[in-house]
mmCIF file of the N, C-alpha and C atoms, coordinates in Angstrom:
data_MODEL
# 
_entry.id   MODEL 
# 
loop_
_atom_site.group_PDB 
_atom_site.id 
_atom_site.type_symbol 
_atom_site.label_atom_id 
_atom_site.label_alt_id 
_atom_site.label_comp_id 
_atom_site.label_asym_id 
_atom_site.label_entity_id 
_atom_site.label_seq_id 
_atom_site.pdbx_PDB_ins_code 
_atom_site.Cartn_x 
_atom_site.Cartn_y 
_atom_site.Cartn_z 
_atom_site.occupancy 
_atom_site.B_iso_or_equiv 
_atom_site.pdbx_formal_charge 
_atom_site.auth_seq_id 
_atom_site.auth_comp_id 
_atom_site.auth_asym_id 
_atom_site.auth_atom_id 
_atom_site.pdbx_PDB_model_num 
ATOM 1   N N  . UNK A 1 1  ? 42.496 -24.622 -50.445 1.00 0.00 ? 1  UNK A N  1 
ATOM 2   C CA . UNK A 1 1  ? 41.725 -25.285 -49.408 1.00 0.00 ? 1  UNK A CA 1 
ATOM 3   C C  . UNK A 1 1  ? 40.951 -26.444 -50.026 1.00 0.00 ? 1  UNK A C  1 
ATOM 4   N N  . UNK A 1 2  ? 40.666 -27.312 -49.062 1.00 0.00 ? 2  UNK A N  1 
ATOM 5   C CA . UNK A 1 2  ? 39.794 -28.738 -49.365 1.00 0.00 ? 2  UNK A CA 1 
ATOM 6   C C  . UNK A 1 2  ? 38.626 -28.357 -49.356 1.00 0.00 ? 2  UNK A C  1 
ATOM 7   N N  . UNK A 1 3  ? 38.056 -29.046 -50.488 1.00 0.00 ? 3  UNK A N  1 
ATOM 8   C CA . UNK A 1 3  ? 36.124 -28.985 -50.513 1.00 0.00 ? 3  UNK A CA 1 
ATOM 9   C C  . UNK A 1 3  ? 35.487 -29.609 -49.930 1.00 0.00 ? 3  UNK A C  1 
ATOM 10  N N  . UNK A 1 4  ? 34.777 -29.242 -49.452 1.00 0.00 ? 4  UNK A N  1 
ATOM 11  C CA . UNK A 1 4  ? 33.893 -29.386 -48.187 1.00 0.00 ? 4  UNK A CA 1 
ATOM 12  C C  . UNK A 1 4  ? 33.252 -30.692 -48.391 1.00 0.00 ? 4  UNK A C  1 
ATOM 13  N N  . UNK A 1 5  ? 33.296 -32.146 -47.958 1.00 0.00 ? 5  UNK A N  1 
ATOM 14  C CA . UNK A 1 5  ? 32.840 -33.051 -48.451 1.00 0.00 ? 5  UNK A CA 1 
ATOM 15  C C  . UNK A 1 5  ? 32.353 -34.476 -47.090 1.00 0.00 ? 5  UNK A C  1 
ATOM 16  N N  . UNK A 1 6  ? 32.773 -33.956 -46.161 1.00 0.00 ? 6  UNK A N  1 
ATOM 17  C CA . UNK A 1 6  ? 32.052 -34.106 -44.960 1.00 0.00 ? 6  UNK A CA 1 
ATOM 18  C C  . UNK A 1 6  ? 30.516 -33.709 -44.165 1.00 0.00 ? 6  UNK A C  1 
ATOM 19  N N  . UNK A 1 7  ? 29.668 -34.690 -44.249 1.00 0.00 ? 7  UNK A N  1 
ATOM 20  C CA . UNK A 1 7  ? 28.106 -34.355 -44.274 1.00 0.00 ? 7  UNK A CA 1 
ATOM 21  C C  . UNK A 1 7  ? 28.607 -34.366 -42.188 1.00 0.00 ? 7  UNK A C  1 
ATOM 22  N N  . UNK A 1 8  ? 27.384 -33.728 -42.142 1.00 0.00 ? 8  UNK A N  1 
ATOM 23  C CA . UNK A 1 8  ? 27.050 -33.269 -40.325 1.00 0.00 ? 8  UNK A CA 1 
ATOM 24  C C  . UNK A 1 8  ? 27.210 -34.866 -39.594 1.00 0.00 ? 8  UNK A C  1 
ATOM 25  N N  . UNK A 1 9  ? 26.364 -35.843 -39.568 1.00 0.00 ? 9  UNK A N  1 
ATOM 26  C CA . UNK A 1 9  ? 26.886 -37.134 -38.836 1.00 0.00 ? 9  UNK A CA 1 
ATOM 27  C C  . UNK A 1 9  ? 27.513 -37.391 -39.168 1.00 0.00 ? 9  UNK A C  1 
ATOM 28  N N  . UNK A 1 10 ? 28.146 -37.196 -40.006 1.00 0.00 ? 10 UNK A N  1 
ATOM 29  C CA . UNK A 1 10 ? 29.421 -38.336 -40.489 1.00 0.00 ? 10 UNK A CA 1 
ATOM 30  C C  . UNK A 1 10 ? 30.519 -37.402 -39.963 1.00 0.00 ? 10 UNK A C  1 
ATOM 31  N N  . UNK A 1 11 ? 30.556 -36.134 -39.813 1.00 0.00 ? 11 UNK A N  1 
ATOM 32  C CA . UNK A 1 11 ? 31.720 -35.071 -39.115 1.00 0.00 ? 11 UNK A CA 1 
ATOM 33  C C  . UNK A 1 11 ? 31.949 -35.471 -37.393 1.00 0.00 ? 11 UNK A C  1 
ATOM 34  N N  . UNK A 1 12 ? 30.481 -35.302 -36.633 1.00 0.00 ? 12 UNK A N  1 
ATOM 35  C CA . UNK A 1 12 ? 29.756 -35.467 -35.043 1.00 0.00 ? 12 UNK A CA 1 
ATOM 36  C C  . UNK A 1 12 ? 30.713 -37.250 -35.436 1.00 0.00 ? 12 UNK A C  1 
ATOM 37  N N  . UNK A 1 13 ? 30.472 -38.262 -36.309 1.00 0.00 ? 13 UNK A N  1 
ATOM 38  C CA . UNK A 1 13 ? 30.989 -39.637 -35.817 1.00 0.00 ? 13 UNK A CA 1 
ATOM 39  C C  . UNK A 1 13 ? 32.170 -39.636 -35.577 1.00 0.00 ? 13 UNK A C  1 
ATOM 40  N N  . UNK A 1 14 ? 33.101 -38.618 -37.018 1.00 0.00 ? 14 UNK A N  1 
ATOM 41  C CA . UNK A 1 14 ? 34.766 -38.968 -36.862 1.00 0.00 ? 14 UNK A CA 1 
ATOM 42  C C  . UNK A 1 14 ? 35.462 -37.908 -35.889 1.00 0.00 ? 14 UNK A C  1 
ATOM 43  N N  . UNK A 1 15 ? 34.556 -37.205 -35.365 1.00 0.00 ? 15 UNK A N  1 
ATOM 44  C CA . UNK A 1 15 ? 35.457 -35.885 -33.918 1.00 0.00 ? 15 UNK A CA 1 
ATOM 45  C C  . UNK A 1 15 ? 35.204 -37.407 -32.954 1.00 0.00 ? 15 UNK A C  1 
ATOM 46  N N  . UNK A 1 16 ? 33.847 -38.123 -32.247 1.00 0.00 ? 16 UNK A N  1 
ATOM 47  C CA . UNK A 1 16 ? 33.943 -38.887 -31.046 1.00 0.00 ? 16 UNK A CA 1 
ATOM 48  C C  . UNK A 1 16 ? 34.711 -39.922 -31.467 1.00 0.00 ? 16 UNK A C  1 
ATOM 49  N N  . UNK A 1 17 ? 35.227 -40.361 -32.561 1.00 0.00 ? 17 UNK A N  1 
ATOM 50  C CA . UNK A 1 17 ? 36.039 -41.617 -32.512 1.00 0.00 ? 17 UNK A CA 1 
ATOM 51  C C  . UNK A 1 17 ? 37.353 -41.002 -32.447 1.00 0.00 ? 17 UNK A C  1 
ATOM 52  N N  . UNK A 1 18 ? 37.846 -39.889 -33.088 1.00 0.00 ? 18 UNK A N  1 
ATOM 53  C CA . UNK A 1 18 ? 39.143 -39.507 -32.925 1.00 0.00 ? 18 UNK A CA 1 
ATOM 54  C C  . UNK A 1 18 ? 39.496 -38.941 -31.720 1.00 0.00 ? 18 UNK A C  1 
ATOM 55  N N  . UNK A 1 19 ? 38.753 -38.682 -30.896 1.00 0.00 ? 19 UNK A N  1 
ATOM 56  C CA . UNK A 1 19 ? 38.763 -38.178 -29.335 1.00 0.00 ? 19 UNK A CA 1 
ATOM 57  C C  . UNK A 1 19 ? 38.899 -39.601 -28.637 1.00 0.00 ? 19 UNK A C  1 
ATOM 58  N N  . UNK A 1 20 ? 37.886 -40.625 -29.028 1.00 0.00 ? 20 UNK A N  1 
ATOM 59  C CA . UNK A 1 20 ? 37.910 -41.524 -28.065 1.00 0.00 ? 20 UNK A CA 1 
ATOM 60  C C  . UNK A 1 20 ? 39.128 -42.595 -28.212 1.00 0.00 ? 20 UNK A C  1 
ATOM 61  N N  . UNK A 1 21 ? 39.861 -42.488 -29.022 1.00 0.00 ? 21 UNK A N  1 
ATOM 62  C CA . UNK A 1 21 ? 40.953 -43.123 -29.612 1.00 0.00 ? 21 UNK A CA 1 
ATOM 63  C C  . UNK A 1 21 ? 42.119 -42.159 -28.859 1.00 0.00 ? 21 UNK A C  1 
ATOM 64  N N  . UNK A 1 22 ? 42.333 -40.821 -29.178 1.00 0.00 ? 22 UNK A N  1 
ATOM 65  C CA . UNK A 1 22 ? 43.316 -40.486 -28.420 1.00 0.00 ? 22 UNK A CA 1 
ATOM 66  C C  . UNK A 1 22 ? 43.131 -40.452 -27.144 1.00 0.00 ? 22 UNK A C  1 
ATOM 67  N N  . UNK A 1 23 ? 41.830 -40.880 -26.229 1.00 0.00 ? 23 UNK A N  1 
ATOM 68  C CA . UNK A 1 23 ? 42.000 -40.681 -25.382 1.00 0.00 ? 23 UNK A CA 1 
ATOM 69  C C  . UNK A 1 23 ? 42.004 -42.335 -24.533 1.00 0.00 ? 23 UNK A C  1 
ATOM 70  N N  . UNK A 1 24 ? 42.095 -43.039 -25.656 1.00 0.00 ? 24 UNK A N  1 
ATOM 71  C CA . UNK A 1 24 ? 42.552 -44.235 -25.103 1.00 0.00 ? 24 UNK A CA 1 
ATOM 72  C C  . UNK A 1 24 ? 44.178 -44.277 -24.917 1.00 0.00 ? 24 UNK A C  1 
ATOM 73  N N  . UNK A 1 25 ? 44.793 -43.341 -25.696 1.00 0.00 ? 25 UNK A N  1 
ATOM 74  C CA . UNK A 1 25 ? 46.073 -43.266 -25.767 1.00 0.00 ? 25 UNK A CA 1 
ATOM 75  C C  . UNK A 1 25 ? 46.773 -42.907 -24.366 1.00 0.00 ? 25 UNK A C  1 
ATOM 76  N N  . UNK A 1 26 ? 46.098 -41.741 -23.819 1.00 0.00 ? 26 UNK A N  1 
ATOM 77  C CA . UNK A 1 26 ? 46.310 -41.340 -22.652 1.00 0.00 ? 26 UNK A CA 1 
ATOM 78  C C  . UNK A 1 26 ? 46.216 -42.152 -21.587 1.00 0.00 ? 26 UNK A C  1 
ATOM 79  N N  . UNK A 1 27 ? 45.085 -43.168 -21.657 1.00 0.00 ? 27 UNK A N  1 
ATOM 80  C CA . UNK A 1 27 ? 44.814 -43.461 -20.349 1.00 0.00 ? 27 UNK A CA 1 
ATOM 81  C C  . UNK A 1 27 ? 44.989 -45.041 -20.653 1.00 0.00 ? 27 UNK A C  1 
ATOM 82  N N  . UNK A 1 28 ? 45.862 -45.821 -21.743 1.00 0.00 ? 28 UNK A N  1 
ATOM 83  C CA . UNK A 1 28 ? 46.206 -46.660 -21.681 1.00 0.00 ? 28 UNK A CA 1 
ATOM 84  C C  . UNK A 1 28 ? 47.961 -47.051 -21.682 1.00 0.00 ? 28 UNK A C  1 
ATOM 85  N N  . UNK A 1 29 ? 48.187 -46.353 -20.513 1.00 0.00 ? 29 UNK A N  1 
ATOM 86  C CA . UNK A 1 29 ? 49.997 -46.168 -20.474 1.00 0.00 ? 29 UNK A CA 1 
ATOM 87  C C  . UNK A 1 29 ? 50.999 -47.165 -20.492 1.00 0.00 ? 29 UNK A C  1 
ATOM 88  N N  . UNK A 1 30 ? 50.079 -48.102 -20.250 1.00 0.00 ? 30 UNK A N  1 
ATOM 89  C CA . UNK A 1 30 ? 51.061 -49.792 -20.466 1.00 0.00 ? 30 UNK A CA 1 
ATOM 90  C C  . UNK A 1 30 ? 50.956 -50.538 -21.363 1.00 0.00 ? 30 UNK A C  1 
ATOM 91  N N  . UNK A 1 31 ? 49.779 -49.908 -22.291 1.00 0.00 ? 31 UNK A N  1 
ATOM 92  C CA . UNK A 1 31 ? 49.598 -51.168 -23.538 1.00 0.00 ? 31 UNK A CA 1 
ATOM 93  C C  . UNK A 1 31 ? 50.455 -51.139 -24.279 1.00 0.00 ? 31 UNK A C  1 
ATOM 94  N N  . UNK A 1 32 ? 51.157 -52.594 -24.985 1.00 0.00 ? 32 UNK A N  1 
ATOM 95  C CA . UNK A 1 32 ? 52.278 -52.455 -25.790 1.00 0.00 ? 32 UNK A CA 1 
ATOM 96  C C  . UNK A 1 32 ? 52.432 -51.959 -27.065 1.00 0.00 ? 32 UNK A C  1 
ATOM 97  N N  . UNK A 1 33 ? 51.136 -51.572 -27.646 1.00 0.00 ? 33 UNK A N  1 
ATOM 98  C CA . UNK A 1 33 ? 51.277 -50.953 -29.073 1.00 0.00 ? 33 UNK A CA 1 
ATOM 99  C C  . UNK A 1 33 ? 50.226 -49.911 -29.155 1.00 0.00 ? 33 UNK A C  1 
ATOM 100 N N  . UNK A 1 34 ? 50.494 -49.230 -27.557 1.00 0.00 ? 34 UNK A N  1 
ATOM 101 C CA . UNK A 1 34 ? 49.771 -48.104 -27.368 1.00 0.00 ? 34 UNK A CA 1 
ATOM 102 C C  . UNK A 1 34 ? 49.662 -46.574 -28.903 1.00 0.00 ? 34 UNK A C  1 
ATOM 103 N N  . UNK A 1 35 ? 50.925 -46.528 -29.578 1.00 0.00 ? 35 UNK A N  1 
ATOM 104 C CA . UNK A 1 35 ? 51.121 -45.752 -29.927 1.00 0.00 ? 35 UNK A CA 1 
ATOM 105 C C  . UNK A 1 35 ? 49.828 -45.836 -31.565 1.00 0.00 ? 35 UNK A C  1 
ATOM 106 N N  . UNK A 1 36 ? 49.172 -47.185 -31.250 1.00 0.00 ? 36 UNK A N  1 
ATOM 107 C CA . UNK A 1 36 ? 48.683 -47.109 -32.587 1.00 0.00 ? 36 UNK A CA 1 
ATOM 108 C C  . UNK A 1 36 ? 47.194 -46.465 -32.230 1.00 0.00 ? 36 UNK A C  1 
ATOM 109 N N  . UNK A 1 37 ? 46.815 -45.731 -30.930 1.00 0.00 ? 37 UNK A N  1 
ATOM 110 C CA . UNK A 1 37 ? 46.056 -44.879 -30.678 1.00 0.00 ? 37 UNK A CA 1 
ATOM 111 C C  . UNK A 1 37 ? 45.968 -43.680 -31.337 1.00 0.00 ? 37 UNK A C  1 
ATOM 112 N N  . UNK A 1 38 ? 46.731 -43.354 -31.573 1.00 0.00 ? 38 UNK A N  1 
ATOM 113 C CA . UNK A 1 38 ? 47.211 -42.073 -32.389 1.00 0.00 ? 38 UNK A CA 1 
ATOM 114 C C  . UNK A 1 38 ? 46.510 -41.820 -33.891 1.00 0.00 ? 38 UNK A C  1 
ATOM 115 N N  . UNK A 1 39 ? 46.445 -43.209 -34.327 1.00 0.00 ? 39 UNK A N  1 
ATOM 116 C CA . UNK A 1 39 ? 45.495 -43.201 -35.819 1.00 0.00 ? 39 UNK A CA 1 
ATOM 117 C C  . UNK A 1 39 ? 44.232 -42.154 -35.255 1.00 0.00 ? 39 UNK A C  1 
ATOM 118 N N  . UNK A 1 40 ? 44.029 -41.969 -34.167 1.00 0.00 ? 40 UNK A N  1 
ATOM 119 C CA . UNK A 1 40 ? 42.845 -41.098 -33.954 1.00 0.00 ? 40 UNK A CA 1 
ATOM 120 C C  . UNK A 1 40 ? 42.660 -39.778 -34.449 1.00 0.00 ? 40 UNK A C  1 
ATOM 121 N N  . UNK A 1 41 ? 44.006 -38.975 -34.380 1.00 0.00 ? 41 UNK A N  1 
ATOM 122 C CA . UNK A 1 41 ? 44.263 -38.243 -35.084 1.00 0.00 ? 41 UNK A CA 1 
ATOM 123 C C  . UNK A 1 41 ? 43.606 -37.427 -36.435 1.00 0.00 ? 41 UNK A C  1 
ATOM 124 N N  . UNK A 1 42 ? 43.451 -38.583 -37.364 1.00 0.00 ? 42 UNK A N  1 
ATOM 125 C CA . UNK A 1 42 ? 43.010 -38.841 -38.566 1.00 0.00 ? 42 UNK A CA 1 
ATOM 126 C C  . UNK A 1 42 ? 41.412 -38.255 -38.411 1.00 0.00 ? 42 UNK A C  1 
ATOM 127 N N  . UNK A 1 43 ? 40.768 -39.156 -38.265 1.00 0.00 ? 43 UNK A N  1 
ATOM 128 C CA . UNK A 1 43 ? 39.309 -38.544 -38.386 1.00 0.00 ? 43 UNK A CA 1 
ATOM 129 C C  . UNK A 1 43 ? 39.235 -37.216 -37.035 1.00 0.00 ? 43 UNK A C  1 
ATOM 130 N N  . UNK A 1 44 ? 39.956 -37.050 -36.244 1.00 0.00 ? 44 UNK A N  1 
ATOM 131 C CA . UNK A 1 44 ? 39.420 -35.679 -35.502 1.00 0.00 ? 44 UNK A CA 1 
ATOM 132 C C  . UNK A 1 44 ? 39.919 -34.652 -36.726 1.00 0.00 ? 44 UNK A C  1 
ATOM 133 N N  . UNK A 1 45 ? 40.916 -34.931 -37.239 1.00 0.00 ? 45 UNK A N  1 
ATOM 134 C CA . UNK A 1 45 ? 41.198 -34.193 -37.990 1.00 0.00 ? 45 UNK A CA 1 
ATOM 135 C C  . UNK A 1 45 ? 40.635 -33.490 -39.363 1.00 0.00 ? 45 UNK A C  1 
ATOM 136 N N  . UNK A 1 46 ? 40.032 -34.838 -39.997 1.00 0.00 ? 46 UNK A N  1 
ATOM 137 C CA . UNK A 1 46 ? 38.902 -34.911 -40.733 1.00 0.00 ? 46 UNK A CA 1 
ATOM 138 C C  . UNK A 1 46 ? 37.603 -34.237 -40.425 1.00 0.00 ? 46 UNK A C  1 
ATOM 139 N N  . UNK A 1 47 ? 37.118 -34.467 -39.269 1.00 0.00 ? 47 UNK A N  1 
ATOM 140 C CA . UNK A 1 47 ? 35.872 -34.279 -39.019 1.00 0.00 ? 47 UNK A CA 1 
ATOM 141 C C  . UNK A 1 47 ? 35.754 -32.472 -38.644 1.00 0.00 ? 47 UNK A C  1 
ATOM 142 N N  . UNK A 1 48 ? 37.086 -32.293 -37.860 1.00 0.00 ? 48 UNK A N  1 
ATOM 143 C CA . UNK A 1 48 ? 36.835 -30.519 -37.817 1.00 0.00 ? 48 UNK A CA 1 
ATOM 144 C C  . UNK A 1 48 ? 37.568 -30.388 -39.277 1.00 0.00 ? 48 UNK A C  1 
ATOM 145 N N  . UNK A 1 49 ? 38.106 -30.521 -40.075 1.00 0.00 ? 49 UNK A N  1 
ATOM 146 C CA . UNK A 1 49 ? 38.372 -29.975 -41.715 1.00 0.00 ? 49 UNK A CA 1 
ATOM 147 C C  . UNK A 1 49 ? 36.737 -29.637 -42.086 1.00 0.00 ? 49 UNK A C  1 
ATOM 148 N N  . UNK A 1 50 ? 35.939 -30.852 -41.743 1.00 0.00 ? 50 UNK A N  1 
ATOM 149 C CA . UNK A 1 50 ? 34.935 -30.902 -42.792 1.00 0.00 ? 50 UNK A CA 1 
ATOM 150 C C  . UNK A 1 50 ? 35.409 -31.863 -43.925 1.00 0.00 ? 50 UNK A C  1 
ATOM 151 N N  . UNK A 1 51 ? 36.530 -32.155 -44.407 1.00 0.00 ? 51 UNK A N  1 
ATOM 152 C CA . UNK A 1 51 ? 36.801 -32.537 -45.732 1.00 0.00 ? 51 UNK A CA 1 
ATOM 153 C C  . UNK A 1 51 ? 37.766 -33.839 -45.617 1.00 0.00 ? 51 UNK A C  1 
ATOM 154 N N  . UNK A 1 52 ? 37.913 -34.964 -46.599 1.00 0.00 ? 52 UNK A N  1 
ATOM 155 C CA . UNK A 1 52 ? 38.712 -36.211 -46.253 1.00 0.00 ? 52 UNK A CA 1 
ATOM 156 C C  . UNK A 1 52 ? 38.829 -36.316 -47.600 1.00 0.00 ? 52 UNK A C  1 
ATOM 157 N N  . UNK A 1 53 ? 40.865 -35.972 -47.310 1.00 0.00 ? 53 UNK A N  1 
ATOM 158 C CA . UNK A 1 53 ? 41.148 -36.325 -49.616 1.00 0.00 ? 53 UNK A CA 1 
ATOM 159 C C  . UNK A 1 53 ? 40.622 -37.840 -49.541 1.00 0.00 ? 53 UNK A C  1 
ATOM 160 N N  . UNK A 1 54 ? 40.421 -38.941 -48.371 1.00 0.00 ? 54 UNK A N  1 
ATOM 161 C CA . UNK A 1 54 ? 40.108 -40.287 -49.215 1.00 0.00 ? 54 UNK A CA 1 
ATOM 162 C C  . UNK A 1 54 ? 38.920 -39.879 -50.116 1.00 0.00 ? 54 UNK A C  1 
ATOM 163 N N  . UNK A 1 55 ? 38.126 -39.460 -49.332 1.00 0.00 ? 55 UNK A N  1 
ATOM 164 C CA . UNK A 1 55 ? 36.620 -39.434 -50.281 1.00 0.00 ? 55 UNK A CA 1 
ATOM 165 C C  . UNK A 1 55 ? 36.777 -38.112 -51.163 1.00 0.00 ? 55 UNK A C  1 
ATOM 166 N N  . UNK A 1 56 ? 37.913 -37.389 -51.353 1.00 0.00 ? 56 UNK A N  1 
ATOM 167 C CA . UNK A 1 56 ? 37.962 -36.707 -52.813 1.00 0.00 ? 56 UNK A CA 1 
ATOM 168 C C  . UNK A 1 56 ? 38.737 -37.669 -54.038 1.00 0.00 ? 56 UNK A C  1 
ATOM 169 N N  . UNK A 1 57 ? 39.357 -38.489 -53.375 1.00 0.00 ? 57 UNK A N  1 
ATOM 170 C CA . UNK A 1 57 ? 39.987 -39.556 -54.546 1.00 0.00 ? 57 UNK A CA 1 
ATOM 171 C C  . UNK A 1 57 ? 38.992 -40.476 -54.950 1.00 0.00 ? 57 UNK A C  1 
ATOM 172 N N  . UNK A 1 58 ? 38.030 -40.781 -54.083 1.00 0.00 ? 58 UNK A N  1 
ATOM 173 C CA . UNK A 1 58 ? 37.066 -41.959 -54.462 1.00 0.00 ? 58 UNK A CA 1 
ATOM 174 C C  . UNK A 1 58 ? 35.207 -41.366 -54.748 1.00 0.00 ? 58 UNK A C  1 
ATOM 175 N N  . UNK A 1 59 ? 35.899 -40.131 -54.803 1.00 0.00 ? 59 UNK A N  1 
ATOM 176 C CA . UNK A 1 59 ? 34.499 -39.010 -55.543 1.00 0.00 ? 59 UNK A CA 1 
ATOM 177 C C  . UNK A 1 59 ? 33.466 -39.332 -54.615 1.00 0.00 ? 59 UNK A C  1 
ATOM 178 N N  . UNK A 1 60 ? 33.471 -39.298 -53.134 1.00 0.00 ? 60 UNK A N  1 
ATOM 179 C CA . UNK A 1 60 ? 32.490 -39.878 -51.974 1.00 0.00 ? 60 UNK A CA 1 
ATOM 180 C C  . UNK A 1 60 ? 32.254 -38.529 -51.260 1.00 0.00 ? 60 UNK A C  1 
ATOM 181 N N  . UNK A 1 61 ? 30.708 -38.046 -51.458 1.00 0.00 ? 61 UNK A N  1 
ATOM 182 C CA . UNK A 1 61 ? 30.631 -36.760 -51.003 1.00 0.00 ? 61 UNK A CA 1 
ATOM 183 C C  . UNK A 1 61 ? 29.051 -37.057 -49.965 1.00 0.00 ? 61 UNK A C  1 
ATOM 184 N N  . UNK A 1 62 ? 29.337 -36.719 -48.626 1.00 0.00 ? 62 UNK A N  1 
ATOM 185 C CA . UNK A 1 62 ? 28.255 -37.235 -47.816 1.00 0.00 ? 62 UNK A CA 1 
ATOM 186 C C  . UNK A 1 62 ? 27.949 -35.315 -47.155 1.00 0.00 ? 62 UNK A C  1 
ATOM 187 N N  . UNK A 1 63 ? 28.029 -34.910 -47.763 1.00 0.00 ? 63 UNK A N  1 
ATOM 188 C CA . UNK A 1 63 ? 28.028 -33.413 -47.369 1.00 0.00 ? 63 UNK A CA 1 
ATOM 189 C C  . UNK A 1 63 ? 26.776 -33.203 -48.142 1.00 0.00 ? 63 UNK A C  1 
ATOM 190 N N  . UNK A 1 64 ? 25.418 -32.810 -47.678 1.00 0.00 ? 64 UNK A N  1 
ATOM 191 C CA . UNK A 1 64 ? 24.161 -32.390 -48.451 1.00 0.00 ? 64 UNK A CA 1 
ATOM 192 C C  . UNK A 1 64 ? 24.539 -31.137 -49.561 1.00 0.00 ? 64 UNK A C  1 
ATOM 193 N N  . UNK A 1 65 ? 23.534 -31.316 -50.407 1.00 0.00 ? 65 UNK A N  1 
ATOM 194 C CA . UNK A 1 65 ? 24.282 -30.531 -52.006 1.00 0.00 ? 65 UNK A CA 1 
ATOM 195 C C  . UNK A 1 65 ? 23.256 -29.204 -51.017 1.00 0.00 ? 65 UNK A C  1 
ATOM 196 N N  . UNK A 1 66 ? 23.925 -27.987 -51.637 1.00 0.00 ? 66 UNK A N  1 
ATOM 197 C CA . UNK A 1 66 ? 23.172 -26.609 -51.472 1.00 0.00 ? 66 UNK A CA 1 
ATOM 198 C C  . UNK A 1 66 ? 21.999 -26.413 -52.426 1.00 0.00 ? 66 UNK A C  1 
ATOM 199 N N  . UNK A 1 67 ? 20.678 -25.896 -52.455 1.00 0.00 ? 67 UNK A N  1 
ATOM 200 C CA . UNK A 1 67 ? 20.086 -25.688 -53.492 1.00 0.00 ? 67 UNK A CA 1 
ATOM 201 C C  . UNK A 1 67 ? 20.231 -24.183 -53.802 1.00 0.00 ? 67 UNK A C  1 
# 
């Protein structure tokens, strides 16, 4: 499993952009390069993981440390 490296706003930002992106997908049925809605995917995906390998490759940890 991925380490937990997603802090609380920054999780709450990438669920409403990856929602609001696929749900431009849906409700934009004629645009011609509709399908690049779909990148939304990505951060909903991210944001319920908790975790994003970009910011394990680039050592970027916005997740508060435990004491």
């Amino acid at each position: 499993m991925l380490k937990t490296n997603v802090g609380g706003i920054d999780r709450i930002l990438r669920i409403v952009v990856g929602l609001a992106l696929l749900a431009g997908f849906f409700l934009n049925a004629d645009a011609s390069m509709r399908w690049l809605y779909l990148i939304g995917i990505i951060p909903l995906a991210t944001g319920l993981m908790g975790s994003c390998p970009a910011y394990s490759i680039f050592g970027i940890n916005t997740c508060p440390m435990k004491k």
